[in-house]
N, C-alpha and C positions, 0 to 999 in steps of 0.2 A: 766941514767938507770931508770926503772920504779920502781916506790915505791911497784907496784905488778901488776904480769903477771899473768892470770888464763885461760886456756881451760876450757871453759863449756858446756858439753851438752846436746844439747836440753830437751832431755828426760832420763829417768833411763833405757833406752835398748841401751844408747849411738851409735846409726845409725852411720857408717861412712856417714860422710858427713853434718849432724847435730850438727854443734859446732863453737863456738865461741872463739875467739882470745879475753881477755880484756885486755888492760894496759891503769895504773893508772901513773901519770908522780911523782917523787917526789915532786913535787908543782904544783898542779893546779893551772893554772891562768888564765885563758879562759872560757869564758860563753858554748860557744859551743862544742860540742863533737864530734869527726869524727867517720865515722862507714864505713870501707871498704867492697867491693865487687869484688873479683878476675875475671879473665878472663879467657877463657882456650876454643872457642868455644863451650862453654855449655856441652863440654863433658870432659875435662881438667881442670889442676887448682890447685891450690892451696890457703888457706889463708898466707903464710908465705911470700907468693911472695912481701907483703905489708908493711913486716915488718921494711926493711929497712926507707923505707918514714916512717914509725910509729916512730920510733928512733929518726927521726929529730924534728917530731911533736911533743914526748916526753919532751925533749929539750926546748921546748917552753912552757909547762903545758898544753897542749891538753891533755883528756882523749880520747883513741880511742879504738875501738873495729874492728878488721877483723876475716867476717864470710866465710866461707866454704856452702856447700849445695849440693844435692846427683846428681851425674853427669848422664855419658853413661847411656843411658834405661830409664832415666826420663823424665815422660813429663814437659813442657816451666810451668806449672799449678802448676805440683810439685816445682819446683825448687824455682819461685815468693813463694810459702809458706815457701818454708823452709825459705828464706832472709829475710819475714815478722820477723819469729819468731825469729832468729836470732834480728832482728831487735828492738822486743819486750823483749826479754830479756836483751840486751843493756839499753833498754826504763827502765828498772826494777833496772838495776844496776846503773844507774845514780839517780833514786828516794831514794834510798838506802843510798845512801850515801849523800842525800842532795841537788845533783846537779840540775840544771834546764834539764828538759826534751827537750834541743834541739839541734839537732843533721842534721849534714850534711850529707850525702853521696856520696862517692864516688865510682867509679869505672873503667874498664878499657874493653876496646871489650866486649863478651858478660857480664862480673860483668858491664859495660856501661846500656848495656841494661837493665838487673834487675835492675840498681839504681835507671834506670831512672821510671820504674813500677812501683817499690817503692815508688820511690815520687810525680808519677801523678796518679798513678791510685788507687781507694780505696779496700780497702780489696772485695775478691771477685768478681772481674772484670775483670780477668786476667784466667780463669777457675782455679783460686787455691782456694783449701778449704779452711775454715779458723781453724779447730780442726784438730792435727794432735798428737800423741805420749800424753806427757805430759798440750802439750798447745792448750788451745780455745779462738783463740781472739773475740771470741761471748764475753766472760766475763771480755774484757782488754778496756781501751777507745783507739782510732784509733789516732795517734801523728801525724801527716804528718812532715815530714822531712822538717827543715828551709832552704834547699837549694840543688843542685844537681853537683858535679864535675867532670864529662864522660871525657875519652880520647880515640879515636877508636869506636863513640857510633853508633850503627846500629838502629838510630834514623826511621827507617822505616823497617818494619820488612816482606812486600811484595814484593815478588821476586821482582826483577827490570832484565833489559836487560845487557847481559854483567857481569851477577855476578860472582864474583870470585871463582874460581875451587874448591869443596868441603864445599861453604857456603850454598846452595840450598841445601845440602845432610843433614849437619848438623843441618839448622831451620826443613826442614821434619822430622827428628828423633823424635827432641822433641814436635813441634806440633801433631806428630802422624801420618797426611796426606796428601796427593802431595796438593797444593797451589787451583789445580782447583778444588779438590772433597770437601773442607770446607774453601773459602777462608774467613767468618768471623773467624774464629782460628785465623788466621794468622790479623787481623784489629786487634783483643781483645790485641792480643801482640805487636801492634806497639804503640809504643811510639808516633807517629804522633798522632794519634785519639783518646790520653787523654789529649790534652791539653785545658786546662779552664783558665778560666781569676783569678780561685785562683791554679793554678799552680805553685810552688815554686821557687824562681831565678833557672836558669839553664847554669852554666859553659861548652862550649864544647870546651877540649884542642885537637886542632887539628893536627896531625903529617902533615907536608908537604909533605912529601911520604909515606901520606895513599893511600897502594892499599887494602884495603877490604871495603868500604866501601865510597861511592862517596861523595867526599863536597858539590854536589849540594844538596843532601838530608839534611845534618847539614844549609846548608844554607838557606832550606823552612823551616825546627823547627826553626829557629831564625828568621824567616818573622812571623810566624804562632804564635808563641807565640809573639811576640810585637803588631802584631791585635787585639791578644785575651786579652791585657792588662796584659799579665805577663812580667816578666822580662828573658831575655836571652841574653848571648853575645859568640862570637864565637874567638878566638886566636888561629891561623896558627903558628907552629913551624918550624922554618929552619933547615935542617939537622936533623929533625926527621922522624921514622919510626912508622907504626902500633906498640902497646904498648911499646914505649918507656919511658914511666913515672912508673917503679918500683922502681927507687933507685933514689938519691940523688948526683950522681958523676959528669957526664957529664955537660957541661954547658948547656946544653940546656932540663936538667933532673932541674936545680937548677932554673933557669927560669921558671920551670912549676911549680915547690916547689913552689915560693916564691908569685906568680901567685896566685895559690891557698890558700894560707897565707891571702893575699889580698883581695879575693873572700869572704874567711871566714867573714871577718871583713865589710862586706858590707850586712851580711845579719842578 
């Protein structure tokens, strides 16, 4: 059980969709702190979806935080801010209390994709503002996240051939525009064209029956980041399906726990 559970959010006008999950484990014992990112094609979703893995990581003295962020009708710009701040308020609750400011990330489909924004791309890069409700990260210093754990990551974020039914519908939604009338939009949001040689370890859990999103694309970010001198490594799961890492039951759910357990401890 956690020593304490807190909802908080973002601002004093509390936005659905602006708030943060914290728990604290009865004993910390881990440097690092995990900070989830849900999935839900950027229109869906939930933070509780996490909770279960949170429980386990509990268990161990993880401190973790899973955030929320405002879905349907927002734009990709919006969304990267909210998870910043989200993210900075995390950053605030760990200083708080003493901990060290370093923190993992994870996520799943698109919470994949914002994690991964998150961790390669700097405030502002992304067409997200960086002042929004209560918070200005003009006035915060910028943490970059120690490490990245995606499962279902839409590690390229330009249409490709063959996409699967209703994923073209849902990146136009939140980019705002069909692919050919602004396709830098759609560069600023891929994941592919921030990676730098200080790009942070990057975990991709891969379901072996992913259909959304092709393994050859996870398999050029893991070419692309070991040229550019970062670190990334890629784990195929047998008898897994698109987001299958929310709980902790299946064997092949406890395999990616314990994966990730591992991951942690290397960065």
């Amino acid at each position: 059980m956690p020593l304490e559970f807190q909802s908080i959010y973002f601002d004093t006008a509390m936005i659905q969709g602006r708030v943060l999950d914290l728990f604290l484990p009865g004993k910390i014992s881990l440097e690092t702190a995990i900070f989830f990112i849900h999935g839900g094609g950027w229109r869906g979703g939930s933070r509780v979806i996490f909770h279960p893995i949170i429980r386990a990581l509990l268990d161990m003295g993880f401190i973790c935080g899973s955030t929320d962020y405002r879905l349907s009708g927002t734009h990709i710009g919006d969304q990267v801010m909210d998870v910043r701040h989200g993210y900075a308020i995390f950053m605030r609750k760990l200083a708080e209390l003493g901990r060290p400011r370093r923190v993992m990330v994870v996520g799943s489909s698109a919470g994949a994709h914002l994690a991964l924004l998150l961790a390669m791309a700097l405030p502002g890069e992304c067409e997200d503002e960086l002042a929004y409700g209560d918070i200005d990260l003009h006035q915060e210093e910028w943490i970059v996240p120690a490490g990245a754990a995606v499962q279902a990551a839409p590690v390229r974020f330009e249409p490709w051939d063959e996409i699967f039914p209703g994923s073209l519908e849902a990146m136009q939604e939140i980019v705002g525009k069909p692919y050919d009338q602004s396709p830098q939009l759609y560069q600023r949001v891929s994941p592919l064209r921030h990676i730098r040689h200080t790009t942070p370890p990057v975990l991709l859990m891969e379901a072996q029956d992913e259909h959304m999103f092709p393994r050859e694309f996870s398999e050029e970010f893991v070419r692309t980041m070991l040229q550019a001198g970062a670190r990334a490594q890629m784990i195929v799961y047998p008898r897994a399906e698109h987001g299958f890492f929310y709980d902790v039951t299946r064997p092949v759910q406890k395999k990616a726990f314990n994966d990730l357990v591992e991951f942690v401890g290397t960065l």
